[in-house]
Biopython code that builds the backbone (N, CA, C, O; Angstrom):
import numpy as np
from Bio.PDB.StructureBuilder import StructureBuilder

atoms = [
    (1, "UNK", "N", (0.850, -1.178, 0.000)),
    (1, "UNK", "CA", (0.000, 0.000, 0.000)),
    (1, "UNK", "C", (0.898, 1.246, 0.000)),
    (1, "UNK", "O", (1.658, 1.403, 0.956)),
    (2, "UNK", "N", (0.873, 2.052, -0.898)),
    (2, "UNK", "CA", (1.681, 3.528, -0.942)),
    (2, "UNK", "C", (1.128, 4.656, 0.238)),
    (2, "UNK", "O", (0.144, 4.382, 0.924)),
    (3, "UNK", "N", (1.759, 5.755, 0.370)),
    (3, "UNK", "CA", (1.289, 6.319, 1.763)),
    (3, "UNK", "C", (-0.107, 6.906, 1.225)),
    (3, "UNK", "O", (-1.106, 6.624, 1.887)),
    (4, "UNK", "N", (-0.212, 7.485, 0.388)),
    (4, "UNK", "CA", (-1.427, 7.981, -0.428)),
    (4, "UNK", "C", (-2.424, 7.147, -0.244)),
    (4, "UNK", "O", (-3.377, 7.691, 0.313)),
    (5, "UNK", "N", (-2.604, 5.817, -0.546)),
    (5, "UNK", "CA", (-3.472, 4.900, -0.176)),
    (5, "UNK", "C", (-4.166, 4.903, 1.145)),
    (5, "UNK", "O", (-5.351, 4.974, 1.471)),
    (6, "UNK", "N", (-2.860, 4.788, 1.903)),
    (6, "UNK", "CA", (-2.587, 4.216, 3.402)),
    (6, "UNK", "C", (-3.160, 5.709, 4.152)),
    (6, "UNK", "O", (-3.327, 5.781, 5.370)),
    (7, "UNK", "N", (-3.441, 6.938, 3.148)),
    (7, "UNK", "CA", (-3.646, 8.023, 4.160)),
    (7, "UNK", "C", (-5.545, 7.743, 3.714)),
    (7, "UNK", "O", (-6.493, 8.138, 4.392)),
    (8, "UNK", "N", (-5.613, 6.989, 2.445)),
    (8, "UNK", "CA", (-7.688, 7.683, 2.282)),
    (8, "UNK", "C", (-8.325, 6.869, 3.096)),
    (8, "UNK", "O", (-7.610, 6.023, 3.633)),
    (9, "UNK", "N", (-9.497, 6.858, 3.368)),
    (9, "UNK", "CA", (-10.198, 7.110, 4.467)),
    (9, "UNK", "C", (-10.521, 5.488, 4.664)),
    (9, "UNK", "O", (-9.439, 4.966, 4.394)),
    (10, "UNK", "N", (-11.283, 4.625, 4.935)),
    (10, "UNK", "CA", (-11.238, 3.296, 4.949)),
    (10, "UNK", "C", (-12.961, 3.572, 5.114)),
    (10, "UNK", "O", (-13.568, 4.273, 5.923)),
    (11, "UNK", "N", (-13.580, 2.483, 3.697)),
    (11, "UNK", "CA", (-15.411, 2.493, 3.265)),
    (11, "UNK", "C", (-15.997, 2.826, 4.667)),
    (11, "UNK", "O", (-16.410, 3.970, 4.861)),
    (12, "UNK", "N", (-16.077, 1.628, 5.937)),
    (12, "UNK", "CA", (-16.477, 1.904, 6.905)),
    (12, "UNK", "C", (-16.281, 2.659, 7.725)),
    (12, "UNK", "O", (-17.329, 3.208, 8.068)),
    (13, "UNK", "N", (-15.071, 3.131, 8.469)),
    (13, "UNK", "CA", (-15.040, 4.445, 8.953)),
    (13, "UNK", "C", (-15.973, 5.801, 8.158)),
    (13, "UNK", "O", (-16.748, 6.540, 8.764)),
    (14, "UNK", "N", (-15.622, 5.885, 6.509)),
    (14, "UNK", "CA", (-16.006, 7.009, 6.422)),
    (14, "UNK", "C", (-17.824, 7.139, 6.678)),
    (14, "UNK", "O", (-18.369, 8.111, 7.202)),
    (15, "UNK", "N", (-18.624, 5.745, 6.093)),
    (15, "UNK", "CA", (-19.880, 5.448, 6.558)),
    (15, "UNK", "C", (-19.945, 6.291, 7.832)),
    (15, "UNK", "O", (-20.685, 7.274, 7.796)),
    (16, "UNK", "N", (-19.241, 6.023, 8.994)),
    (16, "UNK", "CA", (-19.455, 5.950, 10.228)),
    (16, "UNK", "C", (-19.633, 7.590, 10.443)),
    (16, "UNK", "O", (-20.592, 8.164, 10.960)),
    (17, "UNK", "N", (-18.282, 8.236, 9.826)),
    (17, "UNK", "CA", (-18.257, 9.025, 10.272)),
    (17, "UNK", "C", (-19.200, 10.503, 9.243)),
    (17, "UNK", "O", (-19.046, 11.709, 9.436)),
    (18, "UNK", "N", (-19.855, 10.030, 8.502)),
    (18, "UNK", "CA", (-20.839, 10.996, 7.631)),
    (18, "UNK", "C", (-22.312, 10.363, 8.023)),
    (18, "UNK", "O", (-23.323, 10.688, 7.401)),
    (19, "UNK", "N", (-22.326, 9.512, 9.019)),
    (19, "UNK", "CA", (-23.782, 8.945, 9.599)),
    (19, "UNK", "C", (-24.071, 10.249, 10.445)),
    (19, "UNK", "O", (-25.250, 10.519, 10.670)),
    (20, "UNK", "N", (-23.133, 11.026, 10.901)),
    (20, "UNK", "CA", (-23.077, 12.445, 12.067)),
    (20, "UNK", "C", (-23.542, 13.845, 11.153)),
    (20, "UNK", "O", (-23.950, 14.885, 11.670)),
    (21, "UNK", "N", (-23.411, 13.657, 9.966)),
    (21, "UNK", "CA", (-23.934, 14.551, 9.047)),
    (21, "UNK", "C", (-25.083, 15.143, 8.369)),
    (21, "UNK", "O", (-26.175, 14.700, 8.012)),
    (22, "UNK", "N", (-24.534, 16.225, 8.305)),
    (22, "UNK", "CA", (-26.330, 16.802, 7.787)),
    (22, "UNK", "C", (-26.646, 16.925, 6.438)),
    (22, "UNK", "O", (-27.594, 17.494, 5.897)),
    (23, "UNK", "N", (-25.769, 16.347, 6.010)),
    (23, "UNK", "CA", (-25.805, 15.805, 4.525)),
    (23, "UNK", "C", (-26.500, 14.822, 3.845)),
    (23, "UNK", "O", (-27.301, 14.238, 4.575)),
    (24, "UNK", "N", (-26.471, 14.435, 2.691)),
    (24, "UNK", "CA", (-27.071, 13.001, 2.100)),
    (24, "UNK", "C", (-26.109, 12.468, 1.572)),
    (24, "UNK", "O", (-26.346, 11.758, 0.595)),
    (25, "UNK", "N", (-24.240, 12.674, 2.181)),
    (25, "UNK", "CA", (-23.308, 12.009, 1.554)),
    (25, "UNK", "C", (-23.321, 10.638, 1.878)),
    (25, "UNK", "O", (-22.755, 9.754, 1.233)),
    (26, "UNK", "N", (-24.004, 10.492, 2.924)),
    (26, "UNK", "CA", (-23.774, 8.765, 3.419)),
    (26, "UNK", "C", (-24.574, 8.160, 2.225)),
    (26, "UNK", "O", (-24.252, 7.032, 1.853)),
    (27, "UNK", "N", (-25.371, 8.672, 1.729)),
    (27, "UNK", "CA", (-26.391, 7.906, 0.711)),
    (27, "UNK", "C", (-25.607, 7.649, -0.436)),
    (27, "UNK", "O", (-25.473, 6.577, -1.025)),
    (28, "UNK", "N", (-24.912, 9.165, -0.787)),
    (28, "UNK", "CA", (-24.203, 8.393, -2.463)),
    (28, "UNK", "C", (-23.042, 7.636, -1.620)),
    (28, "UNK", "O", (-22.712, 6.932, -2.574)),
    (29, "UNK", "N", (-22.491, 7.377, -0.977)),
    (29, "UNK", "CA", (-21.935, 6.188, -0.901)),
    (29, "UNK", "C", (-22.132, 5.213, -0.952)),
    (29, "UNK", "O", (-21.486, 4.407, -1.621)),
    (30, "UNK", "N", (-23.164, 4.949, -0.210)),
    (30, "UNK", "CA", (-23.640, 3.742, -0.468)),
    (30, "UNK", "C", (-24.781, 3.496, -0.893)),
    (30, "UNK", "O", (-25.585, 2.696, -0.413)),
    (31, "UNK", "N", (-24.974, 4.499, -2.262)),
    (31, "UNK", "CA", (-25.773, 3.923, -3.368)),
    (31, "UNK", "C", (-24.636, 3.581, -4.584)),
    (31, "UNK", "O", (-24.828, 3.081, -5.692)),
    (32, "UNK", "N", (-23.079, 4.157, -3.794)),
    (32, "UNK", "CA", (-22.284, 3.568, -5.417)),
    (32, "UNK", "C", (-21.884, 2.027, -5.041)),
    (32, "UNK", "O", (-21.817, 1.156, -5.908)),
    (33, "UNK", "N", (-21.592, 1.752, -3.487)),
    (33, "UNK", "CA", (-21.150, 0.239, -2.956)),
    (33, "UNK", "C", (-22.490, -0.606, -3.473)),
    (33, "UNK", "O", (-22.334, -1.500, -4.305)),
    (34, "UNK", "N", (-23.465, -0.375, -3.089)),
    (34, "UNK", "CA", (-24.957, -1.033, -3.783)),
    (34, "UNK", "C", (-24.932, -1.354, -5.103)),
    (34, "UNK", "O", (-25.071, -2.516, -5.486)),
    (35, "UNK", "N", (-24.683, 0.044, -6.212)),
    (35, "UNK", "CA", (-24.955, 0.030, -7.684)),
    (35, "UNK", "C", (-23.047, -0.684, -8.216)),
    (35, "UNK", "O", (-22.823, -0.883, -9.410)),
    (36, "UNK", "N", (-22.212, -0.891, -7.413)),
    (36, "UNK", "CA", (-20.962, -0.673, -8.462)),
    (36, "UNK", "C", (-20.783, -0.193, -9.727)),
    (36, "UNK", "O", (-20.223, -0.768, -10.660)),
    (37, "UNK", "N", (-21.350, 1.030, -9.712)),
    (37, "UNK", "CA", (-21.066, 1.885, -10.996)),
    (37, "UNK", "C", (-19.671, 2.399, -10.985)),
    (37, "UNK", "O", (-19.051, 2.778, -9.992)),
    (38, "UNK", "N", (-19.212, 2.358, -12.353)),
    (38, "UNK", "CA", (-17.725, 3.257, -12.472)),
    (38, "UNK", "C", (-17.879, 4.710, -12.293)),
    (38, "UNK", "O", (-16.870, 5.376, -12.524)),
    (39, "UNK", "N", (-19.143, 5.445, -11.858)),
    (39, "UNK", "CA", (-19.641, 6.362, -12.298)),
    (39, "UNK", "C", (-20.735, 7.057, -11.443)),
    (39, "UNK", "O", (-21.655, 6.254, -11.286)),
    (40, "UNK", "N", (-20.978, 8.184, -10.860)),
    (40, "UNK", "CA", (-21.869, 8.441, -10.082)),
    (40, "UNK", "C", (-22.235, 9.755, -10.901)),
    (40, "UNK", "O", (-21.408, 10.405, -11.541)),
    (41, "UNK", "N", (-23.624, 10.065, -10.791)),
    (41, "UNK", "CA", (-23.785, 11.015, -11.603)),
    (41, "UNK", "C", (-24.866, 12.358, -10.199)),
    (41, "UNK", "O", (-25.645, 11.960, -9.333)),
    (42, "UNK", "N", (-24.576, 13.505, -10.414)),
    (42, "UNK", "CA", (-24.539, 13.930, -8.776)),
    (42, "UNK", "C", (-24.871, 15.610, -9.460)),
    (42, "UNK", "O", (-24.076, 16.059, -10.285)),
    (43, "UNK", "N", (-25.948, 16.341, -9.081)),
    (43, "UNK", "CA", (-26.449, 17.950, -9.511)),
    (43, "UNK", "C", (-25.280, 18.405, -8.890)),
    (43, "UNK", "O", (-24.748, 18.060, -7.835)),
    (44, "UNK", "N", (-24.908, 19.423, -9.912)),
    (44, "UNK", "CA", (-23.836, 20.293, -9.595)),
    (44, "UNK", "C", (-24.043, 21.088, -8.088)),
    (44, "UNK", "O", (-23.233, 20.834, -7.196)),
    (45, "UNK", "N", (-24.958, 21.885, -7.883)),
    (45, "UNK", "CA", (-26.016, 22.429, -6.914)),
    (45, "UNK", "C", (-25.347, 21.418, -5.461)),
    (45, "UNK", "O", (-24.657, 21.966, -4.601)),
    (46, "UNK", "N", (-25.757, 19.640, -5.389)),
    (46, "UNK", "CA", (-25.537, 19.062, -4.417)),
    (46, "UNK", "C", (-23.875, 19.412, -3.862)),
    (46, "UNK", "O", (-23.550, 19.660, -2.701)),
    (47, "UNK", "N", (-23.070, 19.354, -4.937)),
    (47, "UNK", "CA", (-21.447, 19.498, -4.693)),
    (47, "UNK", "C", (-20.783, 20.786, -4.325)),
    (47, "UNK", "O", (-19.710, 20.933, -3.739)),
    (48, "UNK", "N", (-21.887, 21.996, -4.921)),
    (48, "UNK", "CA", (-21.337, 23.202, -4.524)),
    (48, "UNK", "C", (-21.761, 23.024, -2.674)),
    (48, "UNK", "O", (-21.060, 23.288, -1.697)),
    (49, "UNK", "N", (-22.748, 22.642, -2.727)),
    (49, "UNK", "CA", (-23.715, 22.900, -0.888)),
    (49, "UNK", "C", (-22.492, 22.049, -0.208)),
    (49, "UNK", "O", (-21.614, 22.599, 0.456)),
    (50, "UNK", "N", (-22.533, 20.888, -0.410)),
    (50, "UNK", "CA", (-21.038, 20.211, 0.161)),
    (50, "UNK", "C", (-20.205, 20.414, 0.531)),
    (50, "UNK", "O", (-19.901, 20.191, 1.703)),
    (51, "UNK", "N", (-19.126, 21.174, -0.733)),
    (51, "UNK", "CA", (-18.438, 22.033, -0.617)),
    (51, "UNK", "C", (-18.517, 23.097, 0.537)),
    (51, "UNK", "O", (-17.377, 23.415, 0.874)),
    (52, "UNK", "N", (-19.193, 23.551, 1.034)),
    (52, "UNK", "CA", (-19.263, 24.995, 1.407)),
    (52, "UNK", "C", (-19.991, 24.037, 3.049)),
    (52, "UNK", "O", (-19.490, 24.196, 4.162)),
    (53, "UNK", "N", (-20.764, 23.448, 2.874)),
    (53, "UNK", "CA", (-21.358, 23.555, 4.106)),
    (53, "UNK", "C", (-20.594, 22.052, 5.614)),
    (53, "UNK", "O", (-20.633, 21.993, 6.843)),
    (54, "UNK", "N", (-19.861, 20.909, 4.199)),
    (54, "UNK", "CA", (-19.573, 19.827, 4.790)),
    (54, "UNK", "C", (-18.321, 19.803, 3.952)),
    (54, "UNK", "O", (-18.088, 18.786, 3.298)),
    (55, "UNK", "N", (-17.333, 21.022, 3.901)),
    (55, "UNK", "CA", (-15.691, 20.689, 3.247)),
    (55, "UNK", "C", (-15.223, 19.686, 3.394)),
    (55, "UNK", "O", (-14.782, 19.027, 2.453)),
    (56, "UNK", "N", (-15.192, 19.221, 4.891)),
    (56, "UNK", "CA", (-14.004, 17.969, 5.135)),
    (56, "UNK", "C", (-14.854, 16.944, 4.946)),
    (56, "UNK", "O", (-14.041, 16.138, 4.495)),
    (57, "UNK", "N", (-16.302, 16.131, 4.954)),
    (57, "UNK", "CA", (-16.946, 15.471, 4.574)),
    (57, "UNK", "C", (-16.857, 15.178, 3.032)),
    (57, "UNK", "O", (-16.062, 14.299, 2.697)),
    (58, "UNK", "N", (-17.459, 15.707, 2.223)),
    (58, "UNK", "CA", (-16.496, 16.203, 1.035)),
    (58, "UNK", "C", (-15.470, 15.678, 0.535)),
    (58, "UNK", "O", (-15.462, 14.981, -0.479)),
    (59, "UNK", "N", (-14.401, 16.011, 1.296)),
    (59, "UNK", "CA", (-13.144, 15.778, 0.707)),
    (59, "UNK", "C", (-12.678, 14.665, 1.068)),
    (59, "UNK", "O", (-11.647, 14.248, 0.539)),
    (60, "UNK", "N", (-13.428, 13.838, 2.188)),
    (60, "UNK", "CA", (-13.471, 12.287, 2.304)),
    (60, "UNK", "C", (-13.775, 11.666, 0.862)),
    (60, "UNK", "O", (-13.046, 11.037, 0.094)),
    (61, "UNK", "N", (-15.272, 12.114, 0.758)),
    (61, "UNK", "CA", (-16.157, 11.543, -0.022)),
    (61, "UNK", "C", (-15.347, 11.129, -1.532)),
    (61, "UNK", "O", (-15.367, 10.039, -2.104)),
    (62, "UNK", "N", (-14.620, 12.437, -1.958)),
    (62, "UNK", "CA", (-13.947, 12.822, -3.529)),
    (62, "UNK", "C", (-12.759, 11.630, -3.312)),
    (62, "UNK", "O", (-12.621, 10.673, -4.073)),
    (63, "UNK", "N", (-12.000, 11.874, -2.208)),
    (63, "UNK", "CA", (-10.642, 10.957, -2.062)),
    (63, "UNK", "C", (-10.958, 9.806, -2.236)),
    (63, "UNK", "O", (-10.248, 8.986, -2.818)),
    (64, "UNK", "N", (-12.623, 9.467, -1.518)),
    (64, "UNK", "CA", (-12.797, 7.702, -1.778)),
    (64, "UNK", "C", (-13.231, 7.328, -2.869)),
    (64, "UNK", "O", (-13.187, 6.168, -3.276)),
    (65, "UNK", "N", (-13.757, 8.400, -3.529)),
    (65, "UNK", "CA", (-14.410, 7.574, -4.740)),
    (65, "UNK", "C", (-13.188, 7.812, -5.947)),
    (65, "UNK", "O", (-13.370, 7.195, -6.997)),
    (66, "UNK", "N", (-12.168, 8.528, -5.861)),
    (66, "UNK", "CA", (-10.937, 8.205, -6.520)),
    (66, "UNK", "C", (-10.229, 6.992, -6.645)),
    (66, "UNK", "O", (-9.769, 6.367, -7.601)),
    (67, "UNK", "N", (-10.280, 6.735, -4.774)),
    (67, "UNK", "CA", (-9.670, 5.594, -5.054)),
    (67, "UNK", "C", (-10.564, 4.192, -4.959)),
    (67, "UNK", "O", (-10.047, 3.197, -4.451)),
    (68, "UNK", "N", (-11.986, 4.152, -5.490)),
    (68, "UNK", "CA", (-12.336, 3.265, -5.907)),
    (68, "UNK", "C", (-12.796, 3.556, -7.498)),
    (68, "UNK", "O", (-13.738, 2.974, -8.035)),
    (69, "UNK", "N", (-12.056, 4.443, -8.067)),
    (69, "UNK", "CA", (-12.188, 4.566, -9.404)),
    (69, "UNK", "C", (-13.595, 4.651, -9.793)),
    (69, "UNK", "O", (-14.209, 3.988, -10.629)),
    (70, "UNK", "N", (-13.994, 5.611, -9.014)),
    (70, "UNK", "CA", (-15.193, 5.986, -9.686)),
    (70, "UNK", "C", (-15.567, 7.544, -9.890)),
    (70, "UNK", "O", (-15.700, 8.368, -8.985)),
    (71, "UNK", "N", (-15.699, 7.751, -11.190)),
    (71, "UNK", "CA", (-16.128, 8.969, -11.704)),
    (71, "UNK", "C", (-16.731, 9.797, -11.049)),
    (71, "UNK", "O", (-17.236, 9.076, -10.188)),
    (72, "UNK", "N", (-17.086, 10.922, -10.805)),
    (72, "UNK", "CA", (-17.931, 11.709, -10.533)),
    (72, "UNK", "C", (-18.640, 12.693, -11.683)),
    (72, "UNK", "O", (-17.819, 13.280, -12.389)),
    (73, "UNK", "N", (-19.925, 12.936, -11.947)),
    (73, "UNK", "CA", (-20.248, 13.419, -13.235)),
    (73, "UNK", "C", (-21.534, 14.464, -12.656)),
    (73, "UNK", "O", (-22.423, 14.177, -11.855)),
    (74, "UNK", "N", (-21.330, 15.508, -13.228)),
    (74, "UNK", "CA", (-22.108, 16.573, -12.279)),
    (74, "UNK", "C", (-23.070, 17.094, -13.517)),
    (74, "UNK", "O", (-22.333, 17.295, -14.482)),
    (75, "UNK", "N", (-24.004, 17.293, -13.737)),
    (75, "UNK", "CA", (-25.154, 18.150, -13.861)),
    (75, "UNK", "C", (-25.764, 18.962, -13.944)),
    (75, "UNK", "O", (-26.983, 18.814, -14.025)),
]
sb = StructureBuilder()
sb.init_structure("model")
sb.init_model(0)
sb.init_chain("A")
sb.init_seg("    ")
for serial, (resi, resn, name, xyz) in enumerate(atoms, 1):
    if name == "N":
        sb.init_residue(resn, " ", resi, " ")
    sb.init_atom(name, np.array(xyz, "f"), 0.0, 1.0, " ", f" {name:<3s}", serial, name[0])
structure = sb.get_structure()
């Protein structure tokens, strides 16, 4: 495992820790572990609010779905 790897977040922890959120990030997660799409398709609108209201949630979210090679495609 490279340190990059070894630093992103691990599926269940991040579950755990966006269950505390006032977001609906726990959902696209695990509507992409559910669907195994290469690909999540997500309103631009949802990513700006994210951004701004749940940064470090967020930036879990982007790091994991990098490193499960999955797209993000905005709207």
């Amino acid at each position: 495992m490279t340190p990059v790897e070894s630093a992103i977040i691990g599926t269940e922890e991040l579950l755990s820790n966006l269950q505390a959120s006032s977001t609906d990030l726990w959902r696209l997660v695990a509507a992409v572990l559910r669907d195994r799409s290469p690909y999540v398709v997500v309103l631009r609108k949802a990513v700006t609010a994210w951004e701004q209201r749940e940064h470090g949630h967020w930036a879990k979210v982007s790091e994991w779905l990098a490193a499960h090679n999955v797209d993000l495609v905005t709207i």
